[in-house]
C-alpha positions as CSV (number, residue, x, y, z in Angstrom):
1,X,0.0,0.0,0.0
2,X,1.0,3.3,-1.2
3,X,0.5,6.7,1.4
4,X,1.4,10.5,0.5
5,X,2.3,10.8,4.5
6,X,3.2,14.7,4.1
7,X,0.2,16.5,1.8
8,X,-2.0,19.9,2.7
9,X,-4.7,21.6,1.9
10,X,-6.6,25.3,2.8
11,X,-6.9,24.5,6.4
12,X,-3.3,25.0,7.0
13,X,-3.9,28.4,7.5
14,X,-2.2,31.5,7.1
15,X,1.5,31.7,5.0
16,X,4.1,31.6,8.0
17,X,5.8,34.1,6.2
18,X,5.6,37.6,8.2
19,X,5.6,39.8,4.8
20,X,2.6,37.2,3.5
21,X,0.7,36.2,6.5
22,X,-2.5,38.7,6.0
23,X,-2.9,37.5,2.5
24,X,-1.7,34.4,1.9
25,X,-2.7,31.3,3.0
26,X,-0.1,28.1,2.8
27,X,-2.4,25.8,0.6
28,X,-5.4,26.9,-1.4
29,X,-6.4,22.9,-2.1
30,X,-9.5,21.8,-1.5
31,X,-9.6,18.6,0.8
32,X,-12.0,16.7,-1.8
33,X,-9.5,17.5,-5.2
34,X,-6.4,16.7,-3.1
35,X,-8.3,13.2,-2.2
36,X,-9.4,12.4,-5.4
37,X,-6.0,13.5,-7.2
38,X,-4.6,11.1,-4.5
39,X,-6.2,8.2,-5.3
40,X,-5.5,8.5,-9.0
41,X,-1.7,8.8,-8.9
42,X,-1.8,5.6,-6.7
43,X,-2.4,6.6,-3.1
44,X,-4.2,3.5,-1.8
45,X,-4.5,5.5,1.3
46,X,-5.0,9.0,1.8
47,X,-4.4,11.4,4.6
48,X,-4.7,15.4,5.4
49,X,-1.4,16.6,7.4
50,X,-2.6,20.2,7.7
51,X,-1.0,22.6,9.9
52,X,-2.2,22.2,13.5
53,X,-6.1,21.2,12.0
54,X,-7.9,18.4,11.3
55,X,-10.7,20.6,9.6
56,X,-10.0,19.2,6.5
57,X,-10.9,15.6,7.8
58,X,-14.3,16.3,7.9
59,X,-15.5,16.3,4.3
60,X,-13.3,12.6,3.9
61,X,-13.7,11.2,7.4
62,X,-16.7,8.6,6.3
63,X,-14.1,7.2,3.8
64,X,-12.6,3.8,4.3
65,X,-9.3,4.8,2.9
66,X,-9.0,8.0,4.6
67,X,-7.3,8.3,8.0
68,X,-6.9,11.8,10.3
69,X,-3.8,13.1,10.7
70,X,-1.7,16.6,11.3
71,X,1.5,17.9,11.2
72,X,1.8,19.7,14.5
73,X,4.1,22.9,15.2
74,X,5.8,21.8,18.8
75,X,8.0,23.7,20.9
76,X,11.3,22.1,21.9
77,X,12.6,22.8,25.4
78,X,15.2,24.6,23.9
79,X,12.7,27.3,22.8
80,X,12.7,26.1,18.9
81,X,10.0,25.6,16.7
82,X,9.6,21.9,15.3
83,X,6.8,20.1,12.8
84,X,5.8,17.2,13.8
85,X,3.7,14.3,11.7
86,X,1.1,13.0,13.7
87,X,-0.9,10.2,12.2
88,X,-4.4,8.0,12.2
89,X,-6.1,10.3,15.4
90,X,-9.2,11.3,16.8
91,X,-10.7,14.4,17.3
92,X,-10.4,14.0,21.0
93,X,-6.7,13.3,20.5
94,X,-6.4,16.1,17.9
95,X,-7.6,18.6,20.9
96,X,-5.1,16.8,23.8
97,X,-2.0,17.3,21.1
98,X,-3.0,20.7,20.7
99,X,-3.0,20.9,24.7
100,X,0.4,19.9,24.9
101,X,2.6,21.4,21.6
102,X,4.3,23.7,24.1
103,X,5.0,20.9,26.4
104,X,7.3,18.6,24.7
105,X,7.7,16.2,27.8
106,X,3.5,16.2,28.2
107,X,3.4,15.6,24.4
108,X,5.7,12.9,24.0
109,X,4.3,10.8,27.1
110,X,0.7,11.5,25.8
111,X,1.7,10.3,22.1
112,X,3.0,7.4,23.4
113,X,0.7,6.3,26.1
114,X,-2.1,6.8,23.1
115,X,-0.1,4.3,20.9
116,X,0.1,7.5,18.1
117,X,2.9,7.0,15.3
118,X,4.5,10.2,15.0
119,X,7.3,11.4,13.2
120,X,10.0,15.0,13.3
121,X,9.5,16.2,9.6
122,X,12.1,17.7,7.4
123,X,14.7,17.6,10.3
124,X,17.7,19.3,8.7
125,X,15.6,22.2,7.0
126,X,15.5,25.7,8.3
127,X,11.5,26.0,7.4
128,X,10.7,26.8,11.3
129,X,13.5,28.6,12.4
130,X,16.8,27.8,13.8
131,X,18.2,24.2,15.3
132,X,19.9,23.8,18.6
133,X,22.0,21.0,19.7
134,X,19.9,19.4,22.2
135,X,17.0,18.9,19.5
136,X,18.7,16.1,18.1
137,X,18.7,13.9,21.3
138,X,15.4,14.3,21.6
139,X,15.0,13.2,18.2
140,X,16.7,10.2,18.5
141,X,15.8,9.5,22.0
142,X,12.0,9.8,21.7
143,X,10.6,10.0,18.2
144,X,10.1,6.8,16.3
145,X,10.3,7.8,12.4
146,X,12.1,10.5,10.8
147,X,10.9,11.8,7.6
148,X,13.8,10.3,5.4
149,X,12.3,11.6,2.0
150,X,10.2,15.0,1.3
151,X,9.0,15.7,-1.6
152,X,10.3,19.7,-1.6
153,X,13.2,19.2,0.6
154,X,16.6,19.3,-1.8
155,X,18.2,16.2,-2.5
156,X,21.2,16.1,-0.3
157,X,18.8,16.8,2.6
158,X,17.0,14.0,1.8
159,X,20.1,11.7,1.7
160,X,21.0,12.9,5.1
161,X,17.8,12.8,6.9
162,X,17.6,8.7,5.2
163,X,21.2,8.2,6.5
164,X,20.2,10.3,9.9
165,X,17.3,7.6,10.4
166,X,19.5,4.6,9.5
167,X,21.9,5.3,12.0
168,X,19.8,5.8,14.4
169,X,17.3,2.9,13.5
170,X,14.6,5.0,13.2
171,X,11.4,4.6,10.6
172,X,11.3,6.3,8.1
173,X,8.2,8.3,6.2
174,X,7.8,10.0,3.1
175,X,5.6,12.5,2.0
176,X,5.2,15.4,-1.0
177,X,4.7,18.1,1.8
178,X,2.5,19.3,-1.3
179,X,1.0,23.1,-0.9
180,X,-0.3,23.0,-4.5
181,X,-1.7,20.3,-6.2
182,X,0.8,20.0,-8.8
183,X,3.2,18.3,-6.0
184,X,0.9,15.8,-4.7
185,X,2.1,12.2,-4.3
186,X,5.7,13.4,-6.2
187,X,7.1,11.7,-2.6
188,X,5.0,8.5,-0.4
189,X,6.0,6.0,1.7
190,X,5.2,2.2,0.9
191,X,4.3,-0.7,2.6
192,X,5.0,-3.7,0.5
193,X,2.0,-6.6,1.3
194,X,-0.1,-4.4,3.5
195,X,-4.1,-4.5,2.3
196,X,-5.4,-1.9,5.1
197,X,-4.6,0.7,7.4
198,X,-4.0,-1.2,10.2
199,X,-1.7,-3.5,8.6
200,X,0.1,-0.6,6.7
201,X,1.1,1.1,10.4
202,X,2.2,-2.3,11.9
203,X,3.8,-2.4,8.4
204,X,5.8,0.6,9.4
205,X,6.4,0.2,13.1
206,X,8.3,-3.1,12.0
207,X,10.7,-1.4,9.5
208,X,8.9,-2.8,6.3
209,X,8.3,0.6,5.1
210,X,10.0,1.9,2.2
211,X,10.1,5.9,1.4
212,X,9.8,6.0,-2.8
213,X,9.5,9.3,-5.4
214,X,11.5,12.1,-6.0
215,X,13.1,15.2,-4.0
216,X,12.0,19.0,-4.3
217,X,14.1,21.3,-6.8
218,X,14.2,25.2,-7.8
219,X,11.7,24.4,-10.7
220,X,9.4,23.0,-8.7
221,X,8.9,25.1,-5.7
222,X,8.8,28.1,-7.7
223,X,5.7,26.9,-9.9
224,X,4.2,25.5,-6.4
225,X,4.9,29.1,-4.8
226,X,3.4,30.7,-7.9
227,X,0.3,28.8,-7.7
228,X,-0.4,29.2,-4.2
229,X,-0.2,32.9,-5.6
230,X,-2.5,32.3,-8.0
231,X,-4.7,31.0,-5.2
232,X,-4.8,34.2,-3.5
233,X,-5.1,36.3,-6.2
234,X,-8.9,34.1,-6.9
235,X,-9.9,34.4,-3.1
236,X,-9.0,38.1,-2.8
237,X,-9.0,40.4,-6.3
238,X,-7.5,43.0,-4.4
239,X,-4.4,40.5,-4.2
240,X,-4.3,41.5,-8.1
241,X,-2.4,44.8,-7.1
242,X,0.6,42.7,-6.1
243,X,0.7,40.7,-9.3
244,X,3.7,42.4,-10.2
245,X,5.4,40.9,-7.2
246,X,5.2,37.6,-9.0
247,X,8.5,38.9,-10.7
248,X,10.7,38.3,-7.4
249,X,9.2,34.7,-6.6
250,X,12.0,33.0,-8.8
251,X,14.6,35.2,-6.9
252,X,13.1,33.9,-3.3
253,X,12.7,30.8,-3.8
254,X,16.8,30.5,-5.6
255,X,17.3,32.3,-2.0
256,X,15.6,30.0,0.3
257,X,17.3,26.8,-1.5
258,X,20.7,28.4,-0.6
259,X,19.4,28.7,2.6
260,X,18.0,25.3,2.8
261,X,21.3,23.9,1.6
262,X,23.8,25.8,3.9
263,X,21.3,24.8,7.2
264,X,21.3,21.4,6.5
265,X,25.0,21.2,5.5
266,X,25.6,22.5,8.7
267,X,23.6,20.5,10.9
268,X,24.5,17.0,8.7
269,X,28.3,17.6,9.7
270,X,27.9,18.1,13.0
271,X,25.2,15.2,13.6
272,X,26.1,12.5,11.1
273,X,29.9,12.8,11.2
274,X,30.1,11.2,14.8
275,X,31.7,8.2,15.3
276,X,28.9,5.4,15.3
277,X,27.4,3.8,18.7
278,X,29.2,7.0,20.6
279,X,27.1,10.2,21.2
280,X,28.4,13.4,21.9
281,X,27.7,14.8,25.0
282,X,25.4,17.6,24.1
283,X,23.4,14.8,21.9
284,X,21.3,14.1,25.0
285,X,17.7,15.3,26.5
286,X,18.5,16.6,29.9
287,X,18.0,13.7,32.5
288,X,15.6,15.8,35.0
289,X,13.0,16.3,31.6
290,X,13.7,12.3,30.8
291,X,11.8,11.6,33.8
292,X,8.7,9.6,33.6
293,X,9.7,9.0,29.7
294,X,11.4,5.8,30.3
């Protein structure tokens, strides 16, 4: 069975961008078109991973190959942002994660007392801000997948994140992490011999995953950025006095690549080049917060 474990649509709210925020939102897809453009490049099952909402669940949720997820925006105890994939929940659970995405102790005891698979997305990209040192030993102390392939992430991050989760024997996911339609299901994650849901996450949880499709490029996040633009320009004419802005997008998005690429060089050397079965002493969750974890 074939999953797109990373897709949104409109009710990911606003663009995180400060200059963009009031009039821009991060997807303009609606949850029905990104389902039914799902299932017909393959997806045997189909999932919303929306931005801290499971709104979009609600038109799919009587489906049978449709299950509720959401990519939630945590705070690490080192005051960093991080997104993390939470998948196959409830609404009651959706409001409890919600209760604790400041709380990264709370969160992590309540996602695994609930059973939840969860993964930390795009882990060597700069998307929500700045990486500290301690991060990482949470990562590999706590989380059980690692998002090893994302469909808008450059190439050498993916090949780092994938060798990040093999070192570490984590899972790992894929997903398009699709805004616009365009990039849906261009990343998934497989589960050779699995013929339902339930069989696909025990599937996963056993290592029998397998992350498939392609990485994210200059060309590709530039036409994804430009529709999104589109998108606003549709649900607000007004938007139509910034058209001419539509001139720089190929500059910013050549700029946050570089970006991309220089964070995630940075943070592979200093993870990934340690020696193996030795961690470095600031690789490590502080022992009074590991408390009631183990």
């Amino acid at each position: 069975m074939k999953c797109d474990m990373h897709i949104h649509s409109k009710f990911s709210g606003a663009c995180t961008t400060p200059l963009l925020r009031r009039i821009c939102r991060e997807s303009y897809s609606e949850p029905e078109a990104v389902y039914s453009l799902l299932r017909r490049r393959g997806m045997d099952l189909v999932t919303l991973t929306d931005h801290d909402s499971i709104e979009g669940a609600e038109e799919l949720r009587g489906r049978a190959d449709f299950f509720t997820s959401e990519e939630l925006t945590c705070r690490m105890p080192s005051g960093a942002e991080v997104h993390i994939g939470v998948y196959d929940i409830t609404e009651r659970q959706h409001t409890h994660i919600q209760q604790r995405r400041d709380d990264l102790v709370g969160l992590l005891m309540y996602l695994t007392e609930s059973r939840l698979f969860f993964s930390v997305n795009h882990v060597f990209s700069c998307l929500t801000g700045r990486r500290e040192a301690d991060d990482f030993g949470w990562f590999r102390d706590y989380f059980p997948a690692i998002e090893s392939r994302n469909g808008h992430m450059l190439r050498g991050q993916n090949k780092d994140s994938q060798r990040l989760a093999r070192q570490w024997r984590k899972v790992e996911v894929a997903g398009s992490d699709a805004h616009a339609s365009a990039s849906a299901a261009t990343a998934y994650t497989e589960v050779p011999g699995a013929r339902n849901k339930e069989e696909f996450f025990a599937g996963l949880r056993a290592g029998k995953g397998r992350v498939r499709g392609g990485s994210g490029n200059y060309l590709k996040l530039t036409r994804d950025v430009l529709i999104i633009g589109a998108g606003a320009m549709r649900e607000n004419p007004w938007n139509l006095f910034l058209a001419p802005l539509a001139l720089l997008v190929p500059v910013a998005t050549y700029l946050n690549y570089r970006s991309e690429q220089k964070f995630g060089q940075l943070w592979a050397a200093a993870i990934l080049t340690q020696p193996q079965g030795r961690r470095p002493r600031w690789l490590a969750a502080p022992q009074s917060a590991m408390e009631g974890l183990t």
